[in-house]
Structures are given as structure tokens and as C-alpha cells.
N, C-alpha and C positions, 0 to 999 in steps of 0.2 A: 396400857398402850402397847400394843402390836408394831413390832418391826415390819415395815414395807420390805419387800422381795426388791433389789437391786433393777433397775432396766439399762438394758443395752443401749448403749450410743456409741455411732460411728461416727469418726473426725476424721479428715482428709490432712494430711501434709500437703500441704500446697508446694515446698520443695521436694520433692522425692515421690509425691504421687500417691502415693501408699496410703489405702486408707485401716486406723486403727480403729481398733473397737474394744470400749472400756464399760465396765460397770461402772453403774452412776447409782451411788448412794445420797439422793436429796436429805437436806434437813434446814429448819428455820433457827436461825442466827438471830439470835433474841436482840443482840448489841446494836444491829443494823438493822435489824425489823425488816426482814428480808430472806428469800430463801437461794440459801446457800448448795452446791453440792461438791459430794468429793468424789472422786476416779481412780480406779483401779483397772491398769491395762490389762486385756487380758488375750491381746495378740493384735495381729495384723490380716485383712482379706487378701486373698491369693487369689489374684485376679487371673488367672485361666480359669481355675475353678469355681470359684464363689468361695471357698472355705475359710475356714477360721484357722490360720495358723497360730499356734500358741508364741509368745514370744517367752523370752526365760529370762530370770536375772543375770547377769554380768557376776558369774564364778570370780570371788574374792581368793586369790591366793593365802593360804594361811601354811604357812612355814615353820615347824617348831625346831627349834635348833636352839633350845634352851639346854640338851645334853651336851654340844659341842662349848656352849659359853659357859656351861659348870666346870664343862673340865679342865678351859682356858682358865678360868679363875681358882681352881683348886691348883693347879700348876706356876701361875703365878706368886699366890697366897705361898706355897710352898717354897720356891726359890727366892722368895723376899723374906723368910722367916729364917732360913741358912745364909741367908746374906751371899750368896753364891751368883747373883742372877744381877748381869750387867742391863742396860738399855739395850742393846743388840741380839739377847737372846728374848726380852719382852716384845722387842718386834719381830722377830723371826716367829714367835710363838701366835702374836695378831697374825703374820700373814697366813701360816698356817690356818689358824681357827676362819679367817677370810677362804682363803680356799676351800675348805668343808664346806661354807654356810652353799657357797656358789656349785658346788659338785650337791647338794643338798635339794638349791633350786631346782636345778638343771633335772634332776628326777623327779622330783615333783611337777613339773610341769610336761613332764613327758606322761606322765600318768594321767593330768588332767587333759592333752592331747589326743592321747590316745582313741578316743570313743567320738572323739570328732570329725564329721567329714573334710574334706579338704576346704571348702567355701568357707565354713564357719572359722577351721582356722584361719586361713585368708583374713577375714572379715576382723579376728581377735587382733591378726597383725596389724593393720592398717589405724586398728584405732589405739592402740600400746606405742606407735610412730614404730614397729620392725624390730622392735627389741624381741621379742616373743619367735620373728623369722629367723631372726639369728640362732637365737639359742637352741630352734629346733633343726635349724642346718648342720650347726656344730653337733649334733647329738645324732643324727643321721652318718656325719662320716665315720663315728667312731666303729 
């Protein structure tokens, strides 16, 4: 049995207007005796032109700052084993390791910025509710 080649179909957003256009992989659903299909979006029509703009996943933030909490924790580990280390330098030492993680963000996200035009970040802000305008406001005055 031969895989069928995917067909196109276009759906309109009735809010927003915008019509998308997805691969449609049909198959029969043995359970309902009925044929099923699944979609895979593969952009949006650009209505001045006719075209197919691709749309893209929504970029996951992945932040590693497992070196920063090694080394909270070997500093830790370390001042609790000389019995030297009060509550007040265990929090001073969080807020520290806090401050990295955020100086840590705030580059990271200027990287993944960077190659974006102004609308697209717009668009990032708007739906993160302005956390993401901030952060790249702050990182502008610097």
C-alpha cells in the first residue's frame, strides 16, 4: 500500500480574515468507520499577492544556566561543610546566582532578536503581554 501525496487546503479565519493553507494527510479511522484527516500548516495567503507565506514555529526559549546553579551549589555545599555559611550569605549567594540567570536571559534573547524585523518583534511582544519590550528596551539603553 502506497502513501497518497498530501493536498492542499485552504481555511479562512473568519476573525482575522487571513486565509491558511495546510497539508491534509486523509486516512480511515477504523474505530468510527469513517475517514478522518490530519493538517499540517504550512503558512498563510498574502493577499496583495496570491502567495504562500510560510508561517514558522513560535522559537522556544532554551536557556542553559545549569553552569551558574553548579556553581551556586558547589559554593553552597562548600560553606555548609566548614560550617562558616549563615542564612544571609545563602541568600546573598541566590540573589546572585538570580541575577546571572537574568543577565543570562537578557543575552539570549537579544540573539534570538536580533535577525528579526521590527513587526515580527512587535508581534513576539504583544503575545508574551510586553515582557520581551521591556527586556529589549532595557538592553537598548545599555
Amino acid at each position: 500500500m502506497s502513501k497518497k501525496k498530501p493536498s492542499i487546503v485552504h481555511q479562512l479565519n473568519k476573525k482575522t480574515g487571513a486565509i491558511y493553507v495546510y497539508e491534509n494527510y486523509p486516512y480511515w479511522d477504523k474505530q468510527k468507520k469513517q475517514g478522518r484527516s490530519k493538517r499540517k500548516c504550512i503558512g498563510k495567503i498574502d493577499p496583495l499577492t496570491g502567495e504562500i507565506v510560510p508561517t514558522r514555529k513560535k522559537e522556544k526559549v532554551k536557556i542553559d544556566v545549569s553552569d551558574i546553579l553548579k556553581h551556586l551549589e558547589e559554593k553552597i555545599t562548600e560553606g555548609l561543610q566548614n560550617k562558616d555559611f549563615s542564612l544571609t550569605d545563602i541568600s546573598l549567594l541566590m540573589s546572585s546566582a538570580v541575577e546571572d540567570i537574568k543577565k543570562k536571559m537578557t543575552s539570549d534573547i537579544e540573539e534570538i532578536v536580533k535577525g528579526r524585523t521590527e513587526d515580527e518583534t512587535a508581534k513576539s511582544c504583544e503575545n508574551c503581554g510586553g515582557a520581551l519590550k521591556k527586556t529589549i528596551k532595557k538592553t537598548k539603553l545599555k
